[in-house]
DSSP file (Angstrom, degrees, kcal/mol; ACC not computed):
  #  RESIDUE AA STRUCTURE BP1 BP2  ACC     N-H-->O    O-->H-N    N-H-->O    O-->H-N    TCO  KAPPA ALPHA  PHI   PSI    X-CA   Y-CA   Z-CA
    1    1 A X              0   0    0      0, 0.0     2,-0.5     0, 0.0    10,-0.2   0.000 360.0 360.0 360.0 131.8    9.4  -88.0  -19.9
    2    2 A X  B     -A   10   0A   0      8,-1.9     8,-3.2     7,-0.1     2,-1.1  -0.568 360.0-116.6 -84.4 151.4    9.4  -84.5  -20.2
    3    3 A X        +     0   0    0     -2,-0.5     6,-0.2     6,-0.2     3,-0.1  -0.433  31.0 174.9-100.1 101.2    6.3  -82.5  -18.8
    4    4 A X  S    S-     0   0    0     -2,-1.1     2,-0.2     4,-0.2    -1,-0.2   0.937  79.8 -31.9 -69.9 -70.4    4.2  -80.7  -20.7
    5    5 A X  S >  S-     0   0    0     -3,-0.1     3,-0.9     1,-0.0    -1,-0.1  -0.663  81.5 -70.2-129.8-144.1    2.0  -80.1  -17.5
    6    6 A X  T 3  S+     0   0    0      1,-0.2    -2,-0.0    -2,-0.2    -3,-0.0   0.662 128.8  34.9 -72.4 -18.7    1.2  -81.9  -14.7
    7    7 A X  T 3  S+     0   0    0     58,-0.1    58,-1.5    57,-0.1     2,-0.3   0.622 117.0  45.5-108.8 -16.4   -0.8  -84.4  -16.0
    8    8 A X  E <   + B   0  64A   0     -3,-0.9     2,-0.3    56,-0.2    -4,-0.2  -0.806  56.7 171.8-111.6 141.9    1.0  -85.1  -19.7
    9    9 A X  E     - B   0  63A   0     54,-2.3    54,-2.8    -2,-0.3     2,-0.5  -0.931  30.3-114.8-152.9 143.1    4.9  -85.6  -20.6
   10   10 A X  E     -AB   2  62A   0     -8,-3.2    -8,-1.9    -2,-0.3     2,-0.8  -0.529  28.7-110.6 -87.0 152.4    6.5  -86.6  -23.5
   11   11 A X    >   -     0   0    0     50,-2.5     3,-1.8    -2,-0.5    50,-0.3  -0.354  19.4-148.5 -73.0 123.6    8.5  -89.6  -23.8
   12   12 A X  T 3  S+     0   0    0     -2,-0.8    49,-0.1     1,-0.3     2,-0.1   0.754  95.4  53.8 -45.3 -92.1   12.2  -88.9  -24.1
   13   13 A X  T 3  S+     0   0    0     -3,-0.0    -1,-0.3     2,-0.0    -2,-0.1   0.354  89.7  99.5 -16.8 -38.0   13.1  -92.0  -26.4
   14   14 A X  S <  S-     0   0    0     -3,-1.8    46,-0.2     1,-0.1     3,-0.1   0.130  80.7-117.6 -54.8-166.4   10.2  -91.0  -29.1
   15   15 A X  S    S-     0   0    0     44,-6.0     2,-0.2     1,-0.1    45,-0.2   0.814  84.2 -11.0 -92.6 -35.3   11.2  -88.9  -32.6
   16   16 A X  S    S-     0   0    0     43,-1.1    45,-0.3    32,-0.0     2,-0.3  -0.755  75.3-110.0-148.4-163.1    9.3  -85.9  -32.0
   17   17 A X        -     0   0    0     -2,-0.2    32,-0.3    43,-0.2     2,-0.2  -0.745   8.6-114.6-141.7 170.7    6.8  -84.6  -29.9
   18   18 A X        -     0   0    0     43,-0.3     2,-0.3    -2,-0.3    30,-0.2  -0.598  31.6-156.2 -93.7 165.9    3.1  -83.2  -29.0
   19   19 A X  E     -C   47   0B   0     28,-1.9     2,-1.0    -2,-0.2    28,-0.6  -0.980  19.2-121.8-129.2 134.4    2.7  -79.6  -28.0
   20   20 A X  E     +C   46   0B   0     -2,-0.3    26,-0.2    26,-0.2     2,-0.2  -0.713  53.4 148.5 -59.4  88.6    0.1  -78.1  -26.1
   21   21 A X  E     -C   45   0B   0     -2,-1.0    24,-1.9    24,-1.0     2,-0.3  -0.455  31.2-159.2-117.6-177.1   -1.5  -75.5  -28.3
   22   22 A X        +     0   0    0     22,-0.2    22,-0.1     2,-0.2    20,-0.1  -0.907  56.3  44.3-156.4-178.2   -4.8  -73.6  -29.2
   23   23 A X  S    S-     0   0    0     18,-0.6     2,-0.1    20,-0.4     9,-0.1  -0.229 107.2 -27.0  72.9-158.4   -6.1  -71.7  -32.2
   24   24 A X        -     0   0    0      7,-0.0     2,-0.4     2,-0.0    -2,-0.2  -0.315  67.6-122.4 -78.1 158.0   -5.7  -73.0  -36.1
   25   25 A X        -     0   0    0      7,-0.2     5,-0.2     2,-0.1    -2,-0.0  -0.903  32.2-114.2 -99.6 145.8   -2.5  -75.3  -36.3
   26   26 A X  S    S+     0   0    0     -2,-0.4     2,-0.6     2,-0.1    -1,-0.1   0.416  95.8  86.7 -80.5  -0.6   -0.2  -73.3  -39.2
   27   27 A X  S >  S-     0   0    0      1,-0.1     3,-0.7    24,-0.0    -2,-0.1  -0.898  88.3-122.5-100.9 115.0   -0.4  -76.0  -41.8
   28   28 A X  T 3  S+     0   0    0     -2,-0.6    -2,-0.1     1,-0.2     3,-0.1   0.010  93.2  19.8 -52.0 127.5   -3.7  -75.3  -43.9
   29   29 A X  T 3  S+     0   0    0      1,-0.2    -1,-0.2     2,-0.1     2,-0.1   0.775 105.7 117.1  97.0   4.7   -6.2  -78.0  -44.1
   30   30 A X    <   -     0   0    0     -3,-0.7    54,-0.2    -5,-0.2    -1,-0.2  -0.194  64.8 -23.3-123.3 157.8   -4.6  -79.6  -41.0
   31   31 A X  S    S-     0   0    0     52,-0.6    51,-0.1    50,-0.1     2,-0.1   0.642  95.3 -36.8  27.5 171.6   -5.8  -80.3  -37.5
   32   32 A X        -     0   0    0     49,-0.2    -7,-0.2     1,-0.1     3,-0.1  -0.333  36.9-155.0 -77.8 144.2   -8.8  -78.5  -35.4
   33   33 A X  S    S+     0   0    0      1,-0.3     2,-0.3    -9,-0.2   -10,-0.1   0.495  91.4  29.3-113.1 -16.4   -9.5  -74.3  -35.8
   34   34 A X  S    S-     0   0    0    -12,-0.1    -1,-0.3     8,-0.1     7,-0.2  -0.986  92.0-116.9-160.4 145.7  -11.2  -74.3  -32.0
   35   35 A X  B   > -D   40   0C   0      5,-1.4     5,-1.1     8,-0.3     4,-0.4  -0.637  29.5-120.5 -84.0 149.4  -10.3  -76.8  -29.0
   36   36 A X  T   5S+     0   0    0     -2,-0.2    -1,-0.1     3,-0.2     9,-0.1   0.464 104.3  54.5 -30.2 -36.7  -13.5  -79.3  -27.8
   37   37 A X  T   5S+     0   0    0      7,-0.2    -1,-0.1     3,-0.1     6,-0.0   0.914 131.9  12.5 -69.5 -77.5  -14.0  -78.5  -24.2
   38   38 A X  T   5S-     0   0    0      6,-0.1    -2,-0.1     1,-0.1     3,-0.1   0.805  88.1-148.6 -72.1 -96.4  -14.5  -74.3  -24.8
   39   39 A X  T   5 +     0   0    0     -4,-0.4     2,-0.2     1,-0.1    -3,-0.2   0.213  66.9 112.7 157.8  70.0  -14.9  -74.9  -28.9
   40   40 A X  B   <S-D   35   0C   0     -5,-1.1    -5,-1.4     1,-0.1    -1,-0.1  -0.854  87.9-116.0-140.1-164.9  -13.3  -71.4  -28.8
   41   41 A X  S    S+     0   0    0     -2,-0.2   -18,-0.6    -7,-0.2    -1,-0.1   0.443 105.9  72.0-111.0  15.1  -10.0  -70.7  -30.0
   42   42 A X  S    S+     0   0    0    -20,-0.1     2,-0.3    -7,-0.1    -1,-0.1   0.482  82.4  94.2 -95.0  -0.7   -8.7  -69.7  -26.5
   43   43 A X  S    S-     0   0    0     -8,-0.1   -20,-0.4     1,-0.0    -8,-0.3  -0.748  71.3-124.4-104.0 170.9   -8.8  -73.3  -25.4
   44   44 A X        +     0   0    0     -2,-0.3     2,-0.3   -22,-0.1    -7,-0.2  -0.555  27.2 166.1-125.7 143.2   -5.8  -75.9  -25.6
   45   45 A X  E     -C   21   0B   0    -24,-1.9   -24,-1.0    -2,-0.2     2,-0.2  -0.836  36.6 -87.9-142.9-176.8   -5.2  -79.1  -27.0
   46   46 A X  E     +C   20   0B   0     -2,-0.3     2,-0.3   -26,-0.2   -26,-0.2  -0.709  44.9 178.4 -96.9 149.5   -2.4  -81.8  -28.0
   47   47 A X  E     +C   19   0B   0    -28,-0.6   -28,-1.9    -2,-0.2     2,-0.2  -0.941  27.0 177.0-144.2 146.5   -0.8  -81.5  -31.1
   48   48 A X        -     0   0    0     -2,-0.3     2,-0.5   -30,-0.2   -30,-0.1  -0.869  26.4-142.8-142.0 158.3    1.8  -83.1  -33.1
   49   49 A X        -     0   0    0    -32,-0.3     5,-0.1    -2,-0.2   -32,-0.1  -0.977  14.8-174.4-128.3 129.4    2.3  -81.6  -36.7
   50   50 A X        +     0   0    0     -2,-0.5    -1,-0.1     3,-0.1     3,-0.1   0.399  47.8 110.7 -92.5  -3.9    3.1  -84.7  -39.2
   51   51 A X  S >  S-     0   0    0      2,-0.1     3,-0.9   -24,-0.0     4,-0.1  -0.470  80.9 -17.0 -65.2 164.7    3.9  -82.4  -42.6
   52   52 A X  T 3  S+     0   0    0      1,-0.3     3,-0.1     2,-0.1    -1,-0.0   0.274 123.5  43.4 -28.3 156.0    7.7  -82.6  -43.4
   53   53 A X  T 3  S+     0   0    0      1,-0.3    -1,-0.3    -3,-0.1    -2,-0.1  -0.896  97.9  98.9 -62.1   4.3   10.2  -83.5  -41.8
   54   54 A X    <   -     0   0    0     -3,-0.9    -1,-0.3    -5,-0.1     2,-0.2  -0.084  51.6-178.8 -58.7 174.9    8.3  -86.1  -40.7
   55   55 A X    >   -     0   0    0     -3,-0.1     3,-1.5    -4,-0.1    -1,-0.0  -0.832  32.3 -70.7-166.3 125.9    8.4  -89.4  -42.1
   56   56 A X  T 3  S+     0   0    0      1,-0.3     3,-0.1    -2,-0.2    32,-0.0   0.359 121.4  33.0 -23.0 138.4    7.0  -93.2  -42.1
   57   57 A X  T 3  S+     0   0    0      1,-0.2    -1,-0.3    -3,-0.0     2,-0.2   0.179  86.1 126.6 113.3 -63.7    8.0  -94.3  -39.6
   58   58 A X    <   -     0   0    0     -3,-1.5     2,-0.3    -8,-0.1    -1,-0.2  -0.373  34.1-167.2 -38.5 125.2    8.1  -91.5  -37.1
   59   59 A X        -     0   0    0     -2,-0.2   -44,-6.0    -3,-0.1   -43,-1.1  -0.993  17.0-166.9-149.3 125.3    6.4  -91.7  -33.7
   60   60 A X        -     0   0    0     -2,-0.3     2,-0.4   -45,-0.2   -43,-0.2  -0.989  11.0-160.1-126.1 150.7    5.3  -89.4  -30.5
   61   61 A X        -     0   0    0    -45,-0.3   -50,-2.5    -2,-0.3     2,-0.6  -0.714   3.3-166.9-109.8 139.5    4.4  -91.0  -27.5
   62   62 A X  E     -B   10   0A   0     -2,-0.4     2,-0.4   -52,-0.2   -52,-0.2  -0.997  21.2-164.4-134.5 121.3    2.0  -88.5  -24.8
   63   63 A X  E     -B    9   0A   0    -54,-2.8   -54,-2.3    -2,-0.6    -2,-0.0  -0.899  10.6-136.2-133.6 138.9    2.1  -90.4  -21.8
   64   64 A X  E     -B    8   0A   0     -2,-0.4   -56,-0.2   -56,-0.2    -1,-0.1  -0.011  32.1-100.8 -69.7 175.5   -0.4  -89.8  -18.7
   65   65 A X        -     0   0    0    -58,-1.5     2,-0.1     1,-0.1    -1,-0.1  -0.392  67.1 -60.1 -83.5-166.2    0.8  -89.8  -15.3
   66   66 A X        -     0   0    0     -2,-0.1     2,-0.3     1,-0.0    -1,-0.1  -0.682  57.1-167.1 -86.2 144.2    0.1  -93.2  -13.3
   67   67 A X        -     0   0    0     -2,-0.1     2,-0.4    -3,-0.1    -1,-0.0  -0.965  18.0-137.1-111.9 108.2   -3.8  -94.1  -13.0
   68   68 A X        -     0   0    0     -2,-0.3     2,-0.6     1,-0.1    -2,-0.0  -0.664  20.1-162.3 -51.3 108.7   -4.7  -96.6  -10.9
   69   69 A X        +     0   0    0     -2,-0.4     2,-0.3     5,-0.1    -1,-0.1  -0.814  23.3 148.8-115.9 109.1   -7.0  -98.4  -12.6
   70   70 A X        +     0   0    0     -2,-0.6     3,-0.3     3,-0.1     2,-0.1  -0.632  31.4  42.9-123.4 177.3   -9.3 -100.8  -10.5
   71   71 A X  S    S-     0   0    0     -2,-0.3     3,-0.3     1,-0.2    -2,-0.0  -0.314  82.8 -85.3 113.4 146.7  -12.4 -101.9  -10.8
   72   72 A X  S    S+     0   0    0      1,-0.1     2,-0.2    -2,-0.1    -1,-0.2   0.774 115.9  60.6-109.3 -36.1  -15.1 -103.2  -12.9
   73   73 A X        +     0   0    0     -3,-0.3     2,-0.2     2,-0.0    -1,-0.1   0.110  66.7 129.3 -67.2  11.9  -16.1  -99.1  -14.0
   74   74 A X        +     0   0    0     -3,-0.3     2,-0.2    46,-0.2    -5,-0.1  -0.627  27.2 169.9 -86.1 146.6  -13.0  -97.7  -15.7
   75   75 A X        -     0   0    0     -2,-0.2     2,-0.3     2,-0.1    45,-0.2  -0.747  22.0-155.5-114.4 168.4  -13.6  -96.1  -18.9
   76   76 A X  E     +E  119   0D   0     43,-1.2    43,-0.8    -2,-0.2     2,-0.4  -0.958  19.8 174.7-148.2 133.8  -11.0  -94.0  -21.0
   77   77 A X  E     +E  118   0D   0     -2,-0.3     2,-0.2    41,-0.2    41,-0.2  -0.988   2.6 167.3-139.7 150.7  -12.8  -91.5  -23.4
   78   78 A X        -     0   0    0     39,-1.9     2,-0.4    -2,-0.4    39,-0.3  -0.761  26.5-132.2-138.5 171.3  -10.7  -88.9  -25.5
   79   79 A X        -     0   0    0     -2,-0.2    37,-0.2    37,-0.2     2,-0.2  -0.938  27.5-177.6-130.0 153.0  -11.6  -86.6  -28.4
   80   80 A X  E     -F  115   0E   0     35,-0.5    35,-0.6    -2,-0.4     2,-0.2  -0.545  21.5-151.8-125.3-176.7   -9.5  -86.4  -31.3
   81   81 A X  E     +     0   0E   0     33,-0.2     2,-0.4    -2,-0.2   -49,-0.2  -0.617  14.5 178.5 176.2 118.9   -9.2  -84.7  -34.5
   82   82 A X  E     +F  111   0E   0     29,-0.5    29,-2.6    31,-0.5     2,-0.3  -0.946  23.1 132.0-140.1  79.4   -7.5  -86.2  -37.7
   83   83 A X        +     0   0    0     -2,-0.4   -52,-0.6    27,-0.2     2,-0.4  -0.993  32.7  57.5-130.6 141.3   -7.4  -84.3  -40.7
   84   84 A X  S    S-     0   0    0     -2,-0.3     2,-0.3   -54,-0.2     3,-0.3  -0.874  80.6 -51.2 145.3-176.2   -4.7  -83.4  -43.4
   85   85 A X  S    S+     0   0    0     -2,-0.4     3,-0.1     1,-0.2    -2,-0.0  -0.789 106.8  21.5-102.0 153.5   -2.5  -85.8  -45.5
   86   86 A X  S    S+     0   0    0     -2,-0.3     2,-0.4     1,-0.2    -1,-0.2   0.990  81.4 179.1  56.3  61.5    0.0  -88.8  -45.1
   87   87 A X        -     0   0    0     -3,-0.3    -1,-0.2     1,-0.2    23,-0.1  -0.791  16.4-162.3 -89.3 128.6   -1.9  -89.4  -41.5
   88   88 A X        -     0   0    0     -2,-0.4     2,-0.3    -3,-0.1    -1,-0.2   0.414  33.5 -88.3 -77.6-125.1   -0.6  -92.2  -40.0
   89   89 A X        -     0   0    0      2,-0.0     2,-0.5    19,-0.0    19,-0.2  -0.971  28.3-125.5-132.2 164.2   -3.1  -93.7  -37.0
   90   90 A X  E     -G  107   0F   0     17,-2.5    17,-3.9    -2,-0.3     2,-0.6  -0.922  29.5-148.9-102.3 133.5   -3.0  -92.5  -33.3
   91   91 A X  E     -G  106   0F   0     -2,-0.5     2,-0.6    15,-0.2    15,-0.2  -0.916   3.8-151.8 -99.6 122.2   -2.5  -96.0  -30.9
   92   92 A X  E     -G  105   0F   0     13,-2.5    12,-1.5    -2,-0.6    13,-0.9  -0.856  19.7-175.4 -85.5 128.8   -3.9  -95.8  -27.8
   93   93 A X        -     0   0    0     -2,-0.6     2,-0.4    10,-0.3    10,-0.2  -0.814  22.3-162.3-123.2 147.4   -2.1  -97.9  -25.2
   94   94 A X        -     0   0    0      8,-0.3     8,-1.4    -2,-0.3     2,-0.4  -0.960  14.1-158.0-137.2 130.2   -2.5  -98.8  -21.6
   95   95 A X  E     -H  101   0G   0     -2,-0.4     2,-0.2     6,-0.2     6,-0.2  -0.783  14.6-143.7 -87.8 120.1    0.6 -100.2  -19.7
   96   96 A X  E >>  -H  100   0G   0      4,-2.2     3,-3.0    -2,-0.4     4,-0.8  -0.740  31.3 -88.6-103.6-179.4   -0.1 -102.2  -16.8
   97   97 A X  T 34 S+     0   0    0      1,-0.3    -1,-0.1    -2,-0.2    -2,-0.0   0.709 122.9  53.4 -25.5 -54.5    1.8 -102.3  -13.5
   98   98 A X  T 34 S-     0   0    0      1,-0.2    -1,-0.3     2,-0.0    -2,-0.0   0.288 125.7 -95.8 -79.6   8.9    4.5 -105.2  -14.4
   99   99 A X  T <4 S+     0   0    0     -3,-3.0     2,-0.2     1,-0.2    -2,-0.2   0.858  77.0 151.0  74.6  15.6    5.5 -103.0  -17.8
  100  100 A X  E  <  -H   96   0G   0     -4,-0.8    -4,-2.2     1,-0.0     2,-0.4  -0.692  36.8-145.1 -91.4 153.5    3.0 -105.1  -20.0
  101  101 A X  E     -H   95   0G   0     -6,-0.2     2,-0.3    -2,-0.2    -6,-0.2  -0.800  15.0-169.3-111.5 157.4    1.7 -102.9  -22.9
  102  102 A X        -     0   0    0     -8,-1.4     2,-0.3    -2,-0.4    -8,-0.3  -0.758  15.4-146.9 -98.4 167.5   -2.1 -103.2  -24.4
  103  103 A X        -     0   0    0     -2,-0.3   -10,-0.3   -10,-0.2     3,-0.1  -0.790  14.7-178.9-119.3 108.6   -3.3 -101.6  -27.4
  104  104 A X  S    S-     0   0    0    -12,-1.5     2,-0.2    -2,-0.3   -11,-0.2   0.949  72.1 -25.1 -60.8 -49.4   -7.3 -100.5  -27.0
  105  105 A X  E     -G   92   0F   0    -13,-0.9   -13,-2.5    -3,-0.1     2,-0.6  -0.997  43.4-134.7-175.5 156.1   -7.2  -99.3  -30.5
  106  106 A X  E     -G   91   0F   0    -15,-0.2     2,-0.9    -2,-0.2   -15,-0.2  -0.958  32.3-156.5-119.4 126.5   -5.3  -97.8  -33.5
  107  107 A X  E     +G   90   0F   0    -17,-3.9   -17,-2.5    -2,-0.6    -2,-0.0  -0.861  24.0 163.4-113.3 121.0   -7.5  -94.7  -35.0
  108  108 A X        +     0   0    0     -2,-0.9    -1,-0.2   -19,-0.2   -21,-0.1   0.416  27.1 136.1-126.2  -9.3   -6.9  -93.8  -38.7
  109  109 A X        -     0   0    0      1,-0.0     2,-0.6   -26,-0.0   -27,-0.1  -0.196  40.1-158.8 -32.8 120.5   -9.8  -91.8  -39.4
  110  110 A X        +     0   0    0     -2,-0.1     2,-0.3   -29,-0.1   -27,-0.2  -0.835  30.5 148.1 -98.6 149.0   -9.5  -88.8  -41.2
  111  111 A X  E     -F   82   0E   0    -29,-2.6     2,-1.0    -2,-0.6   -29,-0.5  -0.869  49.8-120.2-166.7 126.2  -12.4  -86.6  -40.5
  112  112 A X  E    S+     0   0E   0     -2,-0.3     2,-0.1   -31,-0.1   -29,-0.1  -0.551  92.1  38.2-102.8  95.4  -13.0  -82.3  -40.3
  113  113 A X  E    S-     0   0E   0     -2,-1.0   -31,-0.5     2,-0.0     2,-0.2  -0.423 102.4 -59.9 135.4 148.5  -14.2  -82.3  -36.9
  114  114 A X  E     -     0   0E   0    -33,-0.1   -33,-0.2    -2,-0.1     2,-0.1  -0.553  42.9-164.0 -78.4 146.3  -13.7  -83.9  -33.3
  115  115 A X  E     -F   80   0E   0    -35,-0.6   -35,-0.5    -2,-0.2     2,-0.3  -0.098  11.2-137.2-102.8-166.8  -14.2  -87.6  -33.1
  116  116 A X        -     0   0    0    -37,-0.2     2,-0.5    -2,-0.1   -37,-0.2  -0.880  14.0-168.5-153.6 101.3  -14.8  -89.4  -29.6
  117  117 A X        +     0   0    0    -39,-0.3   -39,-1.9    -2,-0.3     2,-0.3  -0.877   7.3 179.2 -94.7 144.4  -13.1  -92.5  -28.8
  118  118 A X  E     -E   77   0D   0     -2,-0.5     2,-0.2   -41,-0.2   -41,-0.2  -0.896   7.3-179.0-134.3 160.9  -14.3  -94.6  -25.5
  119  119 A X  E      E   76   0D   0    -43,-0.8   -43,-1.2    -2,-0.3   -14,-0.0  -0.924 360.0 360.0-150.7 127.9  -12.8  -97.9  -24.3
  120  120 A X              0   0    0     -2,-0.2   -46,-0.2   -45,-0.2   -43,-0.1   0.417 360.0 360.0-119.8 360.0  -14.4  -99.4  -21.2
C-alpha cells in the first residue's frame, strides 16, 4: 500500500484513491465543510471525490495498519460523512490473520453531517 501516514495506506491494486484533506472538498454540495474531531476547518480527514471520472464500478480501498484484535472488548467506531450524488456505499471490512475477509457493514446513507458507525 502506499502510506498516507503512519497509520493509513492506500491499496496499490484499487482504481483511485483517498486523500487526507481538511477544509470544504471543491465539488459544491459534496462531502464535510469542518473535520469531526476539531469541527474546525484546520482539522483532517479521508477523502475520496466520486464526481467524474469516476464511474460504477470504481473502488478505493484505505487500509489500517495490522490490529491485533483479541478479546471479547474490541469495538471499531468511525465517523463518516456521505453527501453529494451518484454515492455508491462505503464497505467496511476486517481481514483476519489467514487472509479471510469480513464485511461488518456496507453504509449508503446520504446525509449533511457526520454519521457514526460502531461494530463491536
Amino acid at each position: 500500500s502506499s502510506g498516507i501516514n503512519a497509520e493509513y495506506g492506500n491499496l496499490v491494486s484499487d482504481i483511485f484513491d483517498w486523500t487526507r484533506y481538511r477544509g470544504e472538498t471543491a465539488s459544491y454540495g459534496t462531502g464535510p465543510r469542518v473535520d469531526h474531531t476539531t469541527l474546525t476547518e484546520e482539522g483532517y480527514y479521508m477523502y475520496i471525490e466520486t464526481s467524474l471520472p469516476r464511474k460504477l464500478g470504481d473502488y478505493a480501498v484505505l487500509q489500517s495498519h495490522w490490529l491485533s484484535l483479541t478479546g471479547n472488548n474490541c469495538v471499531l467506531s468511525i465517523f463518516y460523512h456521505m453527501e453529494g450524488s451518484n454515492l455508491g456505499a462505503l464497505a467496511v471490512q476486517v481481514e483476519d490473520g489467514s487472509g479471510g475477509t469480513t464485511t461488518l457493514g456496507n453504509l449508503t446513507a446520504e446525509a449533511d453531517g457526520w454519521q457514526h458507525g460502531r461494530w463491536p
